[in-house]
C-alpha positions in Angstrom: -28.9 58.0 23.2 -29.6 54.2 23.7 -30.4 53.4 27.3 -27.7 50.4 28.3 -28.5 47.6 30.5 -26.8 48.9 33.5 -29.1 52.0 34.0 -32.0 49.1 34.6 -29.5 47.0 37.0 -29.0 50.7 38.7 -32.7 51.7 39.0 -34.5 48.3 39.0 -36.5 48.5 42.2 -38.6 51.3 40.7 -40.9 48.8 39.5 -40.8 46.7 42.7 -38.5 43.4 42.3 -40.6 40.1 41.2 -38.9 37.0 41.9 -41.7 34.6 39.7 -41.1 31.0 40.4 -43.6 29.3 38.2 -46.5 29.6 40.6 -45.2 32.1 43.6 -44.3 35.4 43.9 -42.6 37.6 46.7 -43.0 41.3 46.3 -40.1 43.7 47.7 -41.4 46.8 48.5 -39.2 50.1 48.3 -40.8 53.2 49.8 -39.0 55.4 47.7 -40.0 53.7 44.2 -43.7 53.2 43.1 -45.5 49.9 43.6 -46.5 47.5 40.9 -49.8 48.7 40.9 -48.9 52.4 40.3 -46.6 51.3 37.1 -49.3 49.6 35.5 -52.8 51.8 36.6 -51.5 54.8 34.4 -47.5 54.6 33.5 -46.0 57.6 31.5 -43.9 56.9 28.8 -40.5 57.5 31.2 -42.2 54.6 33.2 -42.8 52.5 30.1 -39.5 52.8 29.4 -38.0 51.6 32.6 -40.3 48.1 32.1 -38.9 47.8 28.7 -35.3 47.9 29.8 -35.8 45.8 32.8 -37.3 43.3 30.0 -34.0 43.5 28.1 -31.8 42.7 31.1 -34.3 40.2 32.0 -34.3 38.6 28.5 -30.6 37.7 28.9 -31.0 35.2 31.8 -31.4 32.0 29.9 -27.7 32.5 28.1 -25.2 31.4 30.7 -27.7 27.7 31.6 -28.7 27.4 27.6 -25.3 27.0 27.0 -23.9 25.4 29.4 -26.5 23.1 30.5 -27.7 22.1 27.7 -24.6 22.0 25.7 -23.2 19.4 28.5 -27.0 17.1 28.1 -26.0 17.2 24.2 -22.7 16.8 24.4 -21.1 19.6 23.1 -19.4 20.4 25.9 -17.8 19.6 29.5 -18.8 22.1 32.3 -14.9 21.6 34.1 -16.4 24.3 36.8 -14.6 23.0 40.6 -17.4 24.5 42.8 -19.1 21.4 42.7 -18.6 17.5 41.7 -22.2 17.9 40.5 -21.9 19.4 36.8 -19.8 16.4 36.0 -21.6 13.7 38.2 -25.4 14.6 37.6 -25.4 16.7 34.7 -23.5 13.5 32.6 -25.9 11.4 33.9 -22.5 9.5 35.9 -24.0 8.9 39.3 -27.9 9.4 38.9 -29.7 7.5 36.3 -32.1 10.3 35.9 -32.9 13.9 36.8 -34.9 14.4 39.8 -37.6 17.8 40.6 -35.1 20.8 41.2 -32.6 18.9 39.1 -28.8 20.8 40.1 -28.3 24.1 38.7 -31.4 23.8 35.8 -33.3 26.9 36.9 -31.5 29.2 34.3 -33.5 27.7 31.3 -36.6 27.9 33.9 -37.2 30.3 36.7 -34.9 33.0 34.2 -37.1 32.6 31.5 -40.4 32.8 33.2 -38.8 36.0 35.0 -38.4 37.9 31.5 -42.2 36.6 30.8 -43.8 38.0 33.9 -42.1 41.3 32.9 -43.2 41.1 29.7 -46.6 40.5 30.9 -46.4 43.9 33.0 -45.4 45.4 30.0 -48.4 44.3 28.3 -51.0 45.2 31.5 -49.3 48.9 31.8 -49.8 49.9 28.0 -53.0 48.6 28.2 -53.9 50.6 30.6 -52.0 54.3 29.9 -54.1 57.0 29.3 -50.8 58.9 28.4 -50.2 56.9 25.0 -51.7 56.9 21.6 -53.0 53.3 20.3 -49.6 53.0 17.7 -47.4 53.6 21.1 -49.5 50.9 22.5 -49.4 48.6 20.1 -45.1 48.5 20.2 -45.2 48.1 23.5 -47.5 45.0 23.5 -45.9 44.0 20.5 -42.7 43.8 21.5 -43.4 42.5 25.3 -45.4 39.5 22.7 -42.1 38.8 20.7 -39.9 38.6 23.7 -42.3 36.8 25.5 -43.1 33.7 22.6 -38.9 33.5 22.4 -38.7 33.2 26.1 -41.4 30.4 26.9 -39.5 28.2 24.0 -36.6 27.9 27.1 -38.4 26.0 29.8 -40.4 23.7 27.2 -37.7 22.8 25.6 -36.0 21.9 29.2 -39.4 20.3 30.4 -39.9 18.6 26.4 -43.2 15.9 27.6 -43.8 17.2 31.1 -45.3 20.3 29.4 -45.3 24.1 30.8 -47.7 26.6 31.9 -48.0 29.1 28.9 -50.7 31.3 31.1 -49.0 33.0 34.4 -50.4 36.2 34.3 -51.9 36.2 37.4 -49.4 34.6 39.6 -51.9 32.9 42.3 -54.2 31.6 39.6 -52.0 30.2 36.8 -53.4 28.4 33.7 -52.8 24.5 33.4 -49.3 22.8 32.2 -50.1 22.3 28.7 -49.1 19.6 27.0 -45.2 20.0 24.6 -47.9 20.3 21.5 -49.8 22.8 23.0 -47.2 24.6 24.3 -45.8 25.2 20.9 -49.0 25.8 19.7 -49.7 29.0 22.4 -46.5 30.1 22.0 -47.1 30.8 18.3 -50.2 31.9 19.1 -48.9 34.7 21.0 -45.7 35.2 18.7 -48.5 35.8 15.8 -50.3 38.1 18.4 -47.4 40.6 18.6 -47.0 40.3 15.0 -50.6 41.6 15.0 -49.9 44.1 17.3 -46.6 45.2 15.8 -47.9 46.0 12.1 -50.6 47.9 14.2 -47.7 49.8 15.6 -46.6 52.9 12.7 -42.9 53.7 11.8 -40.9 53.9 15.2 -41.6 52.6 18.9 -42.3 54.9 21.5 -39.2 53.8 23.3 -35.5 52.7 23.2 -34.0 49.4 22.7 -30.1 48.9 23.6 -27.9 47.9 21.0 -28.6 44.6 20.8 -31.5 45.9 18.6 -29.8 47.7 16.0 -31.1 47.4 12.9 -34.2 46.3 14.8 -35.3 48.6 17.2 -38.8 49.4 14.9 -41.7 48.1 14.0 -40.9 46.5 11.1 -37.9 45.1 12.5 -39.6 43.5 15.1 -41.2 42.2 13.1 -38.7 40.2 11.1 -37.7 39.1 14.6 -40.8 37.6 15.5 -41.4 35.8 12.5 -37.7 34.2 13.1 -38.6 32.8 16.6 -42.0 31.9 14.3 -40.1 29.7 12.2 -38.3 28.1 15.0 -41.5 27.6 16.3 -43.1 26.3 13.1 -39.8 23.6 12.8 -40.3 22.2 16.1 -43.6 21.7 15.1 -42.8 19.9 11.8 -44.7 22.3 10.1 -42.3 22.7 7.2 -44.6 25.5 5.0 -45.6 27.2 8.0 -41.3 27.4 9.0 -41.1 28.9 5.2 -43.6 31.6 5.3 -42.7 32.8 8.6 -38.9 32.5 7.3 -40.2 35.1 4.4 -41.0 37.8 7.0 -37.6 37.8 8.5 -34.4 38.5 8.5 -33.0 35.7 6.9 -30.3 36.4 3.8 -29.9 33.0 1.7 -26.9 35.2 0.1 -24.7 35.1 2.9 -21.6 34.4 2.1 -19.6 35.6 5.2 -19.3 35.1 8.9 -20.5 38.3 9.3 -23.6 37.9 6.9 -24.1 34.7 9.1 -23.9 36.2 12.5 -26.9 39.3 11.6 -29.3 39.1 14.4 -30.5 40.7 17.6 -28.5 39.8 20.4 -27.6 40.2 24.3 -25.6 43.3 25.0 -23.1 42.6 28.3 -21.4 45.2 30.1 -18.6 46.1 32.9 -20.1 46.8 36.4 -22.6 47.8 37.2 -24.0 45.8 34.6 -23.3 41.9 34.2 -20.5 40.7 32.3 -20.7 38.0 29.3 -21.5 34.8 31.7 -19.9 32.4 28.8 -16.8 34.4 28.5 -13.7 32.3 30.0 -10.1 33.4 29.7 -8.0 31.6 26.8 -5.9 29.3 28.6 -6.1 31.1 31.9 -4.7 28.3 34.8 -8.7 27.9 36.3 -10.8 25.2 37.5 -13.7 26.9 36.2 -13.9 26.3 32.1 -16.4 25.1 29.7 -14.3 23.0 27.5 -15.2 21.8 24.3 -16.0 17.8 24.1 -13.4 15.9 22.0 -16.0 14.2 19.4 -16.4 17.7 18.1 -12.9 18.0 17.0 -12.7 14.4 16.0 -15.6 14.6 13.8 -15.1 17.9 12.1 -14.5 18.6 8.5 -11.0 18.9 7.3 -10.2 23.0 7.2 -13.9 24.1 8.4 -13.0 27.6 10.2 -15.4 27.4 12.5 -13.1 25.0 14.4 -10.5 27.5 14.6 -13.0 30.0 15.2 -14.6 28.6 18.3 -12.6 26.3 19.6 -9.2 27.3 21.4 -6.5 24.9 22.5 -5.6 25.2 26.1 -1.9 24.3 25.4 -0.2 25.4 29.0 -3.7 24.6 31.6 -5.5 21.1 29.6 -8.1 20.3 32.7 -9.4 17.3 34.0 -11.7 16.1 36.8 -11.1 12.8 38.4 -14.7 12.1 38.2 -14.6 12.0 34.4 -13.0 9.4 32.9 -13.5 7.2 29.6 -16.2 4.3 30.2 -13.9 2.6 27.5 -10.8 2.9 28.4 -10.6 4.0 31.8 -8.5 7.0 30.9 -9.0 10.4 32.1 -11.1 13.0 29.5 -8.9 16.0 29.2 -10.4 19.5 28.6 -7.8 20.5 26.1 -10.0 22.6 23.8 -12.2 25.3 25.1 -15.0 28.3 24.0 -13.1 30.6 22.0 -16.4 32.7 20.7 -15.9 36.1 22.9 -13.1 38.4 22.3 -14.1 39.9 25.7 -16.5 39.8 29.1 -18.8 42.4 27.7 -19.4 40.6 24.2 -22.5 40.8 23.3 -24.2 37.0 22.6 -26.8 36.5 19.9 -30.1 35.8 20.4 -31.3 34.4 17.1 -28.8 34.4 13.9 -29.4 34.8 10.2 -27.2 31.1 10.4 -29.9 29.4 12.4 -32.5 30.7 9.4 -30.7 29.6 6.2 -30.3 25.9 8.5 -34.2 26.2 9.3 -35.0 26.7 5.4 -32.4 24.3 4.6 -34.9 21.7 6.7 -38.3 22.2 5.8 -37.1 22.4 2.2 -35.8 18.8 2.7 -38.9 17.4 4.4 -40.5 19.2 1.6 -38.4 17.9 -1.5 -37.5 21.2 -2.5 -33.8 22.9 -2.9 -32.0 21.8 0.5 -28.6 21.6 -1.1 -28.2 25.6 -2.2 -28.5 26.6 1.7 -26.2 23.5 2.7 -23.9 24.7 0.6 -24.5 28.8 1.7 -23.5 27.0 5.0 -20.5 24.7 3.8 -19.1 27.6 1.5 -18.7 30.2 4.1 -17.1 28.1 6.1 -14.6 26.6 3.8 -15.7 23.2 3.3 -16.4 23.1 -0.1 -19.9 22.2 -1.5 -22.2 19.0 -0.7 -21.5 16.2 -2.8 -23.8 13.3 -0.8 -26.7 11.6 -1.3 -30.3 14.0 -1.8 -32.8 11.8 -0.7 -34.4 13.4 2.7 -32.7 11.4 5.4 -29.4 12.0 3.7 -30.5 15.6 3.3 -30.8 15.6 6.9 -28.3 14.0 8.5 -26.3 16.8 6.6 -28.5 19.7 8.0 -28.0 17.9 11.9 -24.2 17.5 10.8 -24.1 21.3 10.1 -26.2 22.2 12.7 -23.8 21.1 15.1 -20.6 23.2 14.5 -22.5 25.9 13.4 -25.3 26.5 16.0 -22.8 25.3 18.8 -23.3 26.1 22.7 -26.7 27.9 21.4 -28.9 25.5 23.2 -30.0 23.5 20.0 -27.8 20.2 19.6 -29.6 18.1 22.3 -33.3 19.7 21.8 -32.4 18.6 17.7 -31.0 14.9 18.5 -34.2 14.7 20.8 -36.7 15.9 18.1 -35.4 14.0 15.1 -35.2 10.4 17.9 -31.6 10.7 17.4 -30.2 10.7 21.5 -28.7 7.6 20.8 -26.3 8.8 18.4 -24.7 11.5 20.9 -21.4 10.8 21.6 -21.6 9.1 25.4 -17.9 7.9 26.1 -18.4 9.0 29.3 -20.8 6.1 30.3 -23.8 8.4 31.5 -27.3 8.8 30.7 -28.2 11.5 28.0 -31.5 12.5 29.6 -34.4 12.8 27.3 -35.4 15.4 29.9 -35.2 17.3 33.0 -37.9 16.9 35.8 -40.9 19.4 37.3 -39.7 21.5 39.9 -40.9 20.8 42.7 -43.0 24.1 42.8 -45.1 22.9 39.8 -45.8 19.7 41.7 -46.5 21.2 45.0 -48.8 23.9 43.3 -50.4 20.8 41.5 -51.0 18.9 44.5 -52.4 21.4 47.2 
């Protein structure tokens, strides 16, 4: 029986609660669970198990501030949320003219992330040091706490971009230097290829159970395919196109997809009714709210005749179109209505993917353009399967490109890629800004980093 993610929210203490903020750390001690220490001095393989689910739930925290968050810095979307002024004001750039250190409601896709890491990271001590499992057991566990780990530090660089991360927090008190965004990317695949290492170290099966999120997954070889996926995202950042296409080999990726299903194969974050968490993107359709992530208009006005994944993921708020008086049109003065919004969940508890076998086919569809080889039969994998007929432009690389970006757009939306891809490729200027803001380049150190820096 798979363990679910609401038997870690119900037992999480037994490991001691770590609230990780980049350089602190504030134990919570609970006399009735064991400490830290006595996880990781000798942990059995019931103990093992209870890290490796607590990393699952922990794995989840950058969703909600991936998409929202970044999908608002890159335009995809408009955060209409009436608790505060300050996801229209400062997240659009309209009343600061850049971010500033603790920059408002930016710590999902920074403090979450390094959370999941620093659990990973006990992972990785307490298999080390288990008397009570054989060297394959060890392996998966190290292996797997590697994978999750590499994905996981990808979220605050690609917040931080120039101002760098620290890659090396495992001890809390002594942390290694902020690396630079080069050598971030370079560590982090460095310890992706690490828990590739120790994964094809690791036999048949894992020593432990992965929640459904994992299906089709949840071994060694699975993993593996995994890992090599956040690889080749790595790799692509990097612009290292033939290191993105041998690490694209190893995973899961299916250039013969030819449906949304085929497209949406993938691990992915499972969501659950209370006790657990539910899906944090999921708004009711239409529901009369003041709280809805609504989709920006240049994403309906610059879609493709008949491509389904406007209907798909965009619903039309016919009775409850939304509007803030803070958000108006720099052009014309008029108001921006919120008539379209996220239409991706069917429910609260649906699950939301991590990495998709979409993303891969648009990786390889990339690095085959910078390379001059066959771009346009994954463009058109892409265009096919969602109705838009075959590309018929120019094949020179820019051209090639400016397609891949195009289809990138619609069909990696709200997954945290449009402004880290319109930043990579010097494109910012070409995001729609109607609004008048500043697209930041950016978001600022917290001001932990600096005060860690400075004392």
């Amino acid at each position: 029986m798979r363990y679910t993610m609401h038997k870690f929210i119900i037992g999480l203490s037994m490991i001691g609660l770590l609230a990780f903020t980049a350089c602190e750390i504030d134990t919570v001690v609970d006399p009735n669970n064991p400490s830290l220490g006595g996880v990781t001095s000798d942990a059995s393989p019931v103990a093992m198990q209870g890290l490796v689910t607590g990393l699952e739930a922990r794995h989840r925290g950058y969703v909600e501030n991936a998409g929202e968050l970044f999908g608002v810095l890159g335009r995809e979307a408009y955060a209409f949320f009436g608790s505060d002024p300050r996801f229209i004001a400062d997240w659009l750039g309209l009343e600061v003219d850049d971010t500033y250190p603790d920059f408002f409601a930016s710590a999902g896709t920074y403090v979450n992330p390094y959370l999941a890491v620093k659990q990973a990271n006990v992972i990785i001590e307490a298999a080390n040091n288990s008397s009570q499992l054989s060297n394959e057991d060890v392996f998966g566990y190290t292996g797997f706490a590697k994978t999750i780990k590499g994905y996981q530090l990808l979220w605050p660089l690609m917040q931080q971009y120039e101002n760098g991360i620290r890659v090396d927090v495992e001890e809390p008190l002594n942390p290694g230097p902020t690396l630079s965004y080069d050598d971030a990317l370079a560590a982090i695949r460095d310890i992706l290829d690490e828990g590739f290492t120790d994964l094809d170290k690791a036999g048949g099966t894992f020593n432990f159970t992965l929640s459904s999120g994992f299906a089709g997954f949840d071994s060694p070889d699975g993993m593996k395919q995994i890992n090599r996926a956040i690889a080749a995202r790595v790799a692509l950042y990097q612009e290292d196109y033939p290191g993105a296409l041998t690490a694209l080999q190893g995973s899961f990726m299916n250039l013969s997809a030819a449906t949304a299903e085929a497209m949406n194969v993938g691990p992915s974050h499972p969501y659950g009714e209370s006790p657990d968490v539910n899906n944090p993107l999921f708004y009711n359709i239409d529901a009369p709210s003041s709280t809805v992530l609504c989709v920006h208009p240049s994403m309906l006005e610059d879609a493709l005749p008949g491509d389904l994944r406007v209907a798909n993921k965009f619903a039309e708020r016919v009775n409850n179109p939304i509007s803030d008086q803070g958000l108006v049109d720099a052009g014309t003065g008029q108001p921006i209505i919120g008539q379209y919004q996220d239409a991706r969940w069917a429910s609260n508890t649906s699950s939301v993917p991590m990495m998709r076998n979409e993303e891969l086919i648009l990786i390889y569809a990339e690095a085959q353009a910078r390379q001059g080889g066959d771009a346009v039969s994954a463009i058109n994998t892409i265009r096919n399967t969602w109705g838009v007929g075959n590309y018929t432009g120019a094949t020179d690389t820019e051209s090639l490109i400016d397609e891949i970006v195009f289809q990138r757009r619609y069909s990696l939306w709200l997954e945290g890629h449009r402004w880290v891809d319109a930043r990579r490729l010097g494109r910012l200027d070409e995001v729609d800004n109607r609004e008048g803001g500043v697209v930041f380049t950016q978001i600022s150190r917290r001001v932990s980093e600096i005060s860690w820096d400075e004392g």
